[in-house]
MARZALO-698927 format. One line per field, with one value per residue (C-alpha): residue in three letters; x, y, z; residue number from 1. Coordinates in pm, 1 decimal, padded with zeros to 6 digits. Last residue first. Layout:
BEGIN
drenza ALA|...
x X|...
y Y|...
z Z|...
vexlo NUM|...
//
This chain:
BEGIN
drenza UNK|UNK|UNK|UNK|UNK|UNK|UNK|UNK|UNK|UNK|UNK|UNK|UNK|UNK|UNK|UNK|UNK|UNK|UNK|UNK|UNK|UNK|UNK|UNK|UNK|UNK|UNK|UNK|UNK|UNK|UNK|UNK|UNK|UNK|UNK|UNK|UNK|UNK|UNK|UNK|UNK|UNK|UNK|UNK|UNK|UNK|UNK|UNK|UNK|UNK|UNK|UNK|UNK|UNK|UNK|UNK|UNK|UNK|UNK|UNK|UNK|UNK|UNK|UNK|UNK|UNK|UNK|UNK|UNK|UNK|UNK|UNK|UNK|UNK|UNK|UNK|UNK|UNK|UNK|UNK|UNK|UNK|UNK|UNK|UNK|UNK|UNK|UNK|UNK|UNK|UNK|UNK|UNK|UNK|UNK|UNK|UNK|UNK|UNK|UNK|UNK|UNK|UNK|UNK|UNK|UNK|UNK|UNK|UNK|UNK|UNK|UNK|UNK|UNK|UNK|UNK|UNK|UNK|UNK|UNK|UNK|UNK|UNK|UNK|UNK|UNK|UNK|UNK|UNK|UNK|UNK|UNK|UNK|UNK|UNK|UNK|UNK|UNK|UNK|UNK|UNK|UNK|UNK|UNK|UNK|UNK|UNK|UNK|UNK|UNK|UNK|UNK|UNK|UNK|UNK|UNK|UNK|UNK|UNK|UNK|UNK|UNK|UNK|UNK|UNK|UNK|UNK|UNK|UNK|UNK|UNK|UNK|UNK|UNK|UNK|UNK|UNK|UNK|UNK|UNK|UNK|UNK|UNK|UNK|UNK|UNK|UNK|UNK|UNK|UNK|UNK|UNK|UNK|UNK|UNK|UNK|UNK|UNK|UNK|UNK|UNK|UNK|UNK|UNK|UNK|UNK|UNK|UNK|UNK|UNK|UNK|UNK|UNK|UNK|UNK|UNK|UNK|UNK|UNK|UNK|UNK|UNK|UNK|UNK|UNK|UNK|UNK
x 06423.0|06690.4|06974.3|06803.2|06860.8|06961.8|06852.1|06984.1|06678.5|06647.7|06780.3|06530.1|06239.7|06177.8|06059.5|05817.1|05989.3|06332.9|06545.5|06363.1|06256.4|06591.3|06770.6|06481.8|06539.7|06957.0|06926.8|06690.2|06879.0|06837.2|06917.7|06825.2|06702.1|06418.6|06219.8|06420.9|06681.5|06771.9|06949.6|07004.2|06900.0|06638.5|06265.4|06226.0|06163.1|05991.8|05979.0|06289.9|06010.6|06232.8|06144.2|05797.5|05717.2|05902.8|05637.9|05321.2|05546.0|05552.6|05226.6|05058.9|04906.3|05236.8|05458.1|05540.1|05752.8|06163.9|06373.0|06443.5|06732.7|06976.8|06983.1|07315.2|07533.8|07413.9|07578.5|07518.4|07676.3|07500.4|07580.5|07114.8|07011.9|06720.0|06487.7|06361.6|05985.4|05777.9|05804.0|06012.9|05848.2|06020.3|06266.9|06648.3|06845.1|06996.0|06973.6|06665.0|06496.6|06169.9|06079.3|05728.9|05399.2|05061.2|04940.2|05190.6|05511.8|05709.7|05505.1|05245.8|05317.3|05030.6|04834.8|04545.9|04301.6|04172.0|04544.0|04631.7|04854.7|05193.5|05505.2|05736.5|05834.8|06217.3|06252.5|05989.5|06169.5|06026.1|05980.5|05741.0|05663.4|05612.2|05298.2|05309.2|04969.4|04849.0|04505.5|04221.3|04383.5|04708.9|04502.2|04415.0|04797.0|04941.6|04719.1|04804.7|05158.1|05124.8|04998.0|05282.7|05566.5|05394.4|05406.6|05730.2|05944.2|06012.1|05802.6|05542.2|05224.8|05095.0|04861.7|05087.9|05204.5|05459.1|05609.0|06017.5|05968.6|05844.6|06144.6|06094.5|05804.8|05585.3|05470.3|05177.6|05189.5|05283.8|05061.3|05195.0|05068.5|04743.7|04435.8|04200.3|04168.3|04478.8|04312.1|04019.7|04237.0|04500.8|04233.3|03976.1|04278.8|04437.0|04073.2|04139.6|04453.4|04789.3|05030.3|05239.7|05115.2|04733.4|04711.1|04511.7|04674.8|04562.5|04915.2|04855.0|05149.4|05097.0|04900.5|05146.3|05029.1|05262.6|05096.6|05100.4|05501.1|05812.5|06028.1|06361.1|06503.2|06235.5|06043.9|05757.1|05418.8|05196.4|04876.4|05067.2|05252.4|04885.2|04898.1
y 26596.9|26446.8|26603.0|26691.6|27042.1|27105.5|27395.7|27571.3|27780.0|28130.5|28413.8|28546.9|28812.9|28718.4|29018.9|28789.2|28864.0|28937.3|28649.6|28353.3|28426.3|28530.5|28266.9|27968.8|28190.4|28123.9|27743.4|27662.5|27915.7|28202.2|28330.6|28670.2|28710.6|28855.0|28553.2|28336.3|28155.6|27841.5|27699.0|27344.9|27283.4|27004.2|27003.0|27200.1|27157.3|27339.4|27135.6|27326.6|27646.7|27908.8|28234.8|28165.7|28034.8|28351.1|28565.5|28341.3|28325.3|28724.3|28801.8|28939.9|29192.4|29201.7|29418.4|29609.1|29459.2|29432.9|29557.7|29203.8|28945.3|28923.3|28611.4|28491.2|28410.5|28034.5|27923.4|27640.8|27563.9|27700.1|27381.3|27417.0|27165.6|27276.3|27049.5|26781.3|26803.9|26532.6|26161.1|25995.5|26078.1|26323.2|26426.5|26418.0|26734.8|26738.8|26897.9|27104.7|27345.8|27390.9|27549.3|27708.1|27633.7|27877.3|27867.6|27619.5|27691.4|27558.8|27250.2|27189.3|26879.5|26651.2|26660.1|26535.3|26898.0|26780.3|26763.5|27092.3|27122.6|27085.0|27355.9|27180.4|26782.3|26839.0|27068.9|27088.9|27376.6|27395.6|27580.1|27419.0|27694.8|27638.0|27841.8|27802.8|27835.1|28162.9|28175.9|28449.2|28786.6|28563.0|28359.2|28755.2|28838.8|28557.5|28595.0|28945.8|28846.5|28573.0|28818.8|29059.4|28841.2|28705.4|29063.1|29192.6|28915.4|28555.1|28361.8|28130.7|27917.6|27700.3|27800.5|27766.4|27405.8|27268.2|27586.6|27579.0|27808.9|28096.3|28057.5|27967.6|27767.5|27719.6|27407.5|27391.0|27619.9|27386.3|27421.6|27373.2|27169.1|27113.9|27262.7|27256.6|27647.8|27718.8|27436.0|27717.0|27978.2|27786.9|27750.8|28049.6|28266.5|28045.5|28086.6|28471.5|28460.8|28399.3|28520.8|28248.4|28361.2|28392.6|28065.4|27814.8|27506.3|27422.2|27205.7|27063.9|27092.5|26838.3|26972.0|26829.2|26707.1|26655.0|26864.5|27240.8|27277.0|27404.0|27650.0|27657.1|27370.7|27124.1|27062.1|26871.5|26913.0|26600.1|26516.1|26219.1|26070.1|25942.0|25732.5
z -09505.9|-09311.1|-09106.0|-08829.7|-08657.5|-08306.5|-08100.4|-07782.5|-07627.0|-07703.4|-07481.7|-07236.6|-07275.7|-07639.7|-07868.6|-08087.9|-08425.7|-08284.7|-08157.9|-08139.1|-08507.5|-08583.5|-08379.7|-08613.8|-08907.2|-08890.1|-08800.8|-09095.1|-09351.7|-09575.2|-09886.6|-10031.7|-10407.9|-10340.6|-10416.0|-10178.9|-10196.7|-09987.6|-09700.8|-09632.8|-09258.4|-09340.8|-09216.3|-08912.6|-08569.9|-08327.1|-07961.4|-07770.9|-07712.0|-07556.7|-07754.7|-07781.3|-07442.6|-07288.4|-07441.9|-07274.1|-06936.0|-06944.3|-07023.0|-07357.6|-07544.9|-07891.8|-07872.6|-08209.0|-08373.1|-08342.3|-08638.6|-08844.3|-08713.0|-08984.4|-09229.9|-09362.7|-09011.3|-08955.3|-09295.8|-09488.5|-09804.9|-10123.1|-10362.0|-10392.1|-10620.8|-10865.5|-10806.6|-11066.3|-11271.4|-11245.0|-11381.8|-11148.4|-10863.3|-10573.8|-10861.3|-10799.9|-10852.5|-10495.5|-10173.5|-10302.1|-10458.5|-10621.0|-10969.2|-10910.1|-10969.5|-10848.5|-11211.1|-11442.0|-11558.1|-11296.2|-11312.2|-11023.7|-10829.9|-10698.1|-10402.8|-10538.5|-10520.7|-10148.2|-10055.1|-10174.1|-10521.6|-10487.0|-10550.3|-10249.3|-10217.1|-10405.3|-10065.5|-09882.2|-09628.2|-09283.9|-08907.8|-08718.6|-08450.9|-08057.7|-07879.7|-07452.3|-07331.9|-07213.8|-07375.6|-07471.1|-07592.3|-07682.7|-07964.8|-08119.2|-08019.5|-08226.7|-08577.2|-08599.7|-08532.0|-08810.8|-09052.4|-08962.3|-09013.1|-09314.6|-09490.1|-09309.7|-09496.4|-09500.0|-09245.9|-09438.9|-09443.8|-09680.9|-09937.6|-10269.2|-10181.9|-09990.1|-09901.4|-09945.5|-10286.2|-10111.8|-09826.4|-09441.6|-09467.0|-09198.7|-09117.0|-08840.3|-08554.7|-08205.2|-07914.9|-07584.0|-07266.2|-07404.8|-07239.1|-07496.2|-07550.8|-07765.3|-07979.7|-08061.6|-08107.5|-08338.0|-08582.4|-08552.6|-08536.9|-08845.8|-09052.1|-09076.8|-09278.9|-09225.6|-09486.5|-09686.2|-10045.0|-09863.3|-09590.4|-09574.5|-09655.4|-09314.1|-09227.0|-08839.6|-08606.4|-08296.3|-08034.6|-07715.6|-07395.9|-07200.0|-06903.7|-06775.1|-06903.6|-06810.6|-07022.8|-06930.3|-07078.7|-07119.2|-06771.1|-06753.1|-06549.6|-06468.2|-06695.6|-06899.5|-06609.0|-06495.1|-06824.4
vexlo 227|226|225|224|223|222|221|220|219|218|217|216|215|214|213|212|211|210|209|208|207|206|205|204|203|202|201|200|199|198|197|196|195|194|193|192|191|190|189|188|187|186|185|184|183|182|181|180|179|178|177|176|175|174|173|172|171|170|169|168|167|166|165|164|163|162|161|160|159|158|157|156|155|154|153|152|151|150|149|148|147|146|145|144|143|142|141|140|139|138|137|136|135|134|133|132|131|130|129|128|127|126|125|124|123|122|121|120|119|118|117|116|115|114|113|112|111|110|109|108|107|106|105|104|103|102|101|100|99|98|97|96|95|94|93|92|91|90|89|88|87|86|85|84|83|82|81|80|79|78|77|76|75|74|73|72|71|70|69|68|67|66|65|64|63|62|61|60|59|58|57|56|55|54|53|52|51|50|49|48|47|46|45|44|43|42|41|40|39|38|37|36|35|34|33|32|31|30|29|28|27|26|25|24|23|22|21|20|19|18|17|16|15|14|13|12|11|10|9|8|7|6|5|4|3|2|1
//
C-alpha cells in the first residue's frame, strides 16, 4: 500500500504517485469533437491528485469510434476541440495527461450504453459500415466488417502544421509527448472519411509529434496485437 503514494519513473516522465485515472468513454462527444462536458470531466479528475490522467478512447478514424459520440483525432476539427478542452484543464492542473488511442474494429457503429449498446446498421441514423481485421461479425446476427488487406505502415499519416501553444509549463507539455501509458486497440490501419488511411503507430508519433508541440522526442511505444 505505502508503495502506492511514492513517485515512479517510466521513461522520462516521472510521476507524483501510481495512481492512475483509468480512461473513462463519456459518449459525449459531437462527430468525435469534444464538447463542453469533457472540461468539466477531465477538469474535475485533473484535480484528485492522481499521478496521470489518461483521456478515454479516442478513435483514430470515423468509423473506429464505438459509437457516434465517442471521441476522435482525425482532422483539424477534433484536433482543435480537444486542444480547447486541454488548455481549459491546463489553466488549473499540471498533472501529466496520457491519451487512449483506439480503433473498434468489428465492435464500432453502436448505440450508447444507456440506448442498449447495440449495433446500428449501415443504413441506419448515426450507422456506418465498420472495419476490421476480418469479415467476421461481433454477434452472429449483425452486420460483418469490411476487412481491411491494407498492411500496416508507420509512414502513411504526416504529422499536421503545429497549433497554436497551448498556457502551460514545461513538465505539463513534456507529459504529453512522453506518456508510455496510452494504448490503443489494434495497429491495423484504416480509412477514413476522406479517403486517407491511417494507422495506430503512425497517429500515436503524430500526436506525440505535432498536436501538443512536445518539448522532447516521444517515448518508444509498443502496440498489442489484440483488439
Amino acid at each position: 500500500m505505502a508503495k502506492l503514494f511514492e513517485p515512479i519513473t517510466i521513461g522520462n516522465l516521472t510521476l507524483d504517485n501510481r495512481i492512475v485515472i483509468a480512461p473513462m468513454c463519456q459518449y459525449s462527444a459531437e462527430d468525435g469533437r469534444m464538447t463542453d462536458w469533457h472540461t468539466i470531466h477531465l477538469g474535475n479528475l485533473a484535480q484528485s491528485g492522481a499521478g496521470i490522467l489518461t483521456i478515454e478512447a479516442t478513435a483514430v478514424s470515423p468509423e473506429g469510434r464505438i459509437s457516434y459520440a465517442d471521441v476522435g483525432l482525425w482532422d483539424d476539427a477534433t484536433e482543435e476541440a480537444m486542444g480547447t478542452v486541454l488548455a481549459s484543464v491546463r489553466r488549473w492542473s499540471d498533472m501529466p495527461i496520457a491519451i487512449q488511442l483506439a480503433h473498434a474494429g468489428r465492435k464500432a457503429s453502436t448505440a450508447k450504453p444507456w440506448d442498449g449498446g447495440a449495433q446500428i446498421a449501415p443504413d441506419a441514423e448515426n450507422g456506418w459500415q465498420t472495419v476490421s481485421a476480418s469479415d467476421l461479425p461481433f454477434l452472429g446476427h449483425e452486420n460483418p466488417p469490411e476487412r481491411s488487406t491494407r498492411p500496416v505502415s508507420t509512414a502513411s499519416a504526416k504529422p499536421s502544421p503545429m497549433p497554436p501553444a497551448v498556457p502551460t509549463g514545461s513538465a505539463s507539455m513534456r507529459s504529453r509527448s512522453t506518456a508510455p501509458t496510452a494504448t490503443c486497440s489494434t495497429s491495423s490501419s484504416r480509412r477514413s472519411r476522406t479517403g486517407a488511411r491511417t494507422n495506430m503507430a503512425a497517429a500515436w508519433r503524430t500526436a506525440c509529434a505535432s498536436r501538443w508541440r512536445s518539448t522532447t522526442p516521444c517515448a518508444p511505444h509498443s502496440l498489442p496485437t489484440s483488439r
